[in-house]
C-alpha positions as CSV (number, residue, x, y, z in Angstrom):
1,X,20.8,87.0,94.7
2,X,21.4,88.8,91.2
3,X,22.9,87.3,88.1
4,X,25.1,89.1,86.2
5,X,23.7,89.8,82.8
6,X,25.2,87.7,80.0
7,X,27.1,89.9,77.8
8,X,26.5,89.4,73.9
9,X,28.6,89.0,71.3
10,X,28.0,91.9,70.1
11,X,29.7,93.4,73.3
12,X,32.6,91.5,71.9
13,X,35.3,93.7,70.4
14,X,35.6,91.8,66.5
15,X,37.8,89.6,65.9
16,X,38.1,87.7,62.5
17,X,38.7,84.4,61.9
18,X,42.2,83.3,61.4
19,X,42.8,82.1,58.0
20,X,44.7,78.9,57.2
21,X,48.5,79.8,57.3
22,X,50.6,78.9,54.0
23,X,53.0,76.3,55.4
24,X,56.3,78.3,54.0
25,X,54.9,81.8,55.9
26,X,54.6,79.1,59.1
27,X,58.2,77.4,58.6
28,X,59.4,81.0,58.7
29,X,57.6,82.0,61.5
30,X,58.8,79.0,63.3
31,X,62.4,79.7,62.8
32,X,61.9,83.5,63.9
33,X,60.8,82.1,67.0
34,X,62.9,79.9,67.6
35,X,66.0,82.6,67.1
36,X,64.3,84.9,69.1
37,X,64.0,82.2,71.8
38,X,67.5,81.4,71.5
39,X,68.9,84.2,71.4
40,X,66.8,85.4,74.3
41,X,68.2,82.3,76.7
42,X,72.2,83.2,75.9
43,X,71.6,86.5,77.2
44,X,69.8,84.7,80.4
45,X,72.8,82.8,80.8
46,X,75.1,85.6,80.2
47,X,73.9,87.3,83.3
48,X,73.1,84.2,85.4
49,X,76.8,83.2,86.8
50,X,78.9,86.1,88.1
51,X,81.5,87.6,85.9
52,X,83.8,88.7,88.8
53,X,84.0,87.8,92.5
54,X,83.8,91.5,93.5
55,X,80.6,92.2,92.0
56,X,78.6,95.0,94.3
57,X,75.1,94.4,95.0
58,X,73.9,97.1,92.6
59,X,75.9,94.5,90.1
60,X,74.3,91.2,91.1
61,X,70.6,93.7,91.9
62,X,71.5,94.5,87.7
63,X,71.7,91.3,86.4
64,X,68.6,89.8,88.7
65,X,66.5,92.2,87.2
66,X,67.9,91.6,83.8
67,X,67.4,87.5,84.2
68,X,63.7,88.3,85.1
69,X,62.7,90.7,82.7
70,X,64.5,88.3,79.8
71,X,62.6,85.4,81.7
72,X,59.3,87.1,80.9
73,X,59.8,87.8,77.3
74,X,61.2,84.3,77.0
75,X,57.3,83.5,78.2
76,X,55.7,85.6,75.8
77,X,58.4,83.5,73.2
78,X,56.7,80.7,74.0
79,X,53.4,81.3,74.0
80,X,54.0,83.2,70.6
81,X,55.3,79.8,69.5
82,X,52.1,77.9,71.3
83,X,49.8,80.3,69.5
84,X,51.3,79.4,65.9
85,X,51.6,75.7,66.6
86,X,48.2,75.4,67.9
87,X,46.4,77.9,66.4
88,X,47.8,79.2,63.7
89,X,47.5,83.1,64.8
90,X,50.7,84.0,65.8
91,X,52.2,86.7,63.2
92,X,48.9,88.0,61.8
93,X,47.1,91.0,62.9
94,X,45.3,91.1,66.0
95,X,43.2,94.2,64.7
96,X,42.2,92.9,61.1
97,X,43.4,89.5,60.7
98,X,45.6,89.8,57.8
99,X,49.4,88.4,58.1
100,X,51.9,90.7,59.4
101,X,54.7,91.4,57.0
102,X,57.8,89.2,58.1
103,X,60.3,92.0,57.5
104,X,58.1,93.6,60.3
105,X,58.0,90.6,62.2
106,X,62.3,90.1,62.1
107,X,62.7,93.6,63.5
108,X,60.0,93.0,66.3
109,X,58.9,89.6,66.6
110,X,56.2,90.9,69.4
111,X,54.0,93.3,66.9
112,X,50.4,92.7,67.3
113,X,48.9,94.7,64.2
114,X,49.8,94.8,60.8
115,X,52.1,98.3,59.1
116,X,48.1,99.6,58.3
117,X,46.4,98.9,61.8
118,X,49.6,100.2,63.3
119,X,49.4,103.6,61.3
120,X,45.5,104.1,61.8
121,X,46.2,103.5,65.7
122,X,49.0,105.9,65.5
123,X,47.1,108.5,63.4
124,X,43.8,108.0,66.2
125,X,46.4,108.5,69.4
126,X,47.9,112.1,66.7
127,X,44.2,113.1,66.8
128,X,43.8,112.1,70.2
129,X,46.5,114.3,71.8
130,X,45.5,117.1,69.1
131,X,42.1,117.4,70.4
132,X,43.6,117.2,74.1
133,X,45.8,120.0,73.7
134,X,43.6,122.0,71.8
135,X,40.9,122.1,75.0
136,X,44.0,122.8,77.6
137,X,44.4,125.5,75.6
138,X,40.6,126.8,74.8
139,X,40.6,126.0,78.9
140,X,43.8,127.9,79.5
141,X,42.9,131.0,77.3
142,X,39.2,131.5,78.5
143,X,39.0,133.7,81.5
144,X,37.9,132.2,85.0
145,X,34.0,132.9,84.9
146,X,33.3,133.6,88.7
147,X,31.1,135.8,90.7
148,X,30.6,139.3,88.6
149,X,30.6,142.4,91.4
């Protein structure tokens, strides 16, 4: 029977130690949470009891799928919330390890990478789809090489 090999850390993709959080930045971060968390649970409930007793089933089919889908970012809530309690990670930047700006963090409490992560990865998925396009169209332009007669 064969082993697997052992991958190395240097298989790893980096990641750099979390730094100690300042205590203020952590209170803040808390009480994002927290919002989001509450605010994510009143529109649970909103949808969870039926508004009208004609309701069609493309209504109640709605609001099912609505409850689950808020049910799973109320999750990701938590284990945002888990993640800065216990580790002190949540709301720095998964790419670099530097904090993510809390104005960034109010609008989307979910953002992985900093502003500068999140602009390099945007300008590498611009070059991507350049360099894509340009070789459809080299493809495209370059006549069909086939039999010659």
């Amino acid at each position: 029977m064969r082993r697997k090999p052992v991958s190395s850390s240097a298989d790893l993709p980096y990641s750099p130690p979390p730094k100690p959080m300042d205590p203020a930045r952590k209170a803040e971060l808390k009480t994002l949470l927290l919002q989001a968390e509450f605010e994510t649970v009143a529109l649970i409930r909103s949808h969870s009891t039926p508004l009208s007793p004609v309701e069609t089933e493309v209504d109640k089919e709605f609001d099912r799928m609505f409850v689950i889908s808020h049910q799973v970012c109320l999750e990701r809530i938590r284990q945002a919330y888990s993640r800065l309690l216990v580790d002190e990670i949540y709301g720095n930047c998964k790419t670099c390890g530097e904090p993510i700006a809390i104005e960034d963090l109010r609008a989307a409490w979910f953002l992985p990478a900093c502003h500068t992560c999140r602009g390099k990865q945007a300008e590498e998925e611009r070059t991507q789809t350049a360099i894509k396009a340009a070789q459809r169209a080299l493809h495209e332009a370059l006549p069909v090489l086939g039999p010659q007669s």
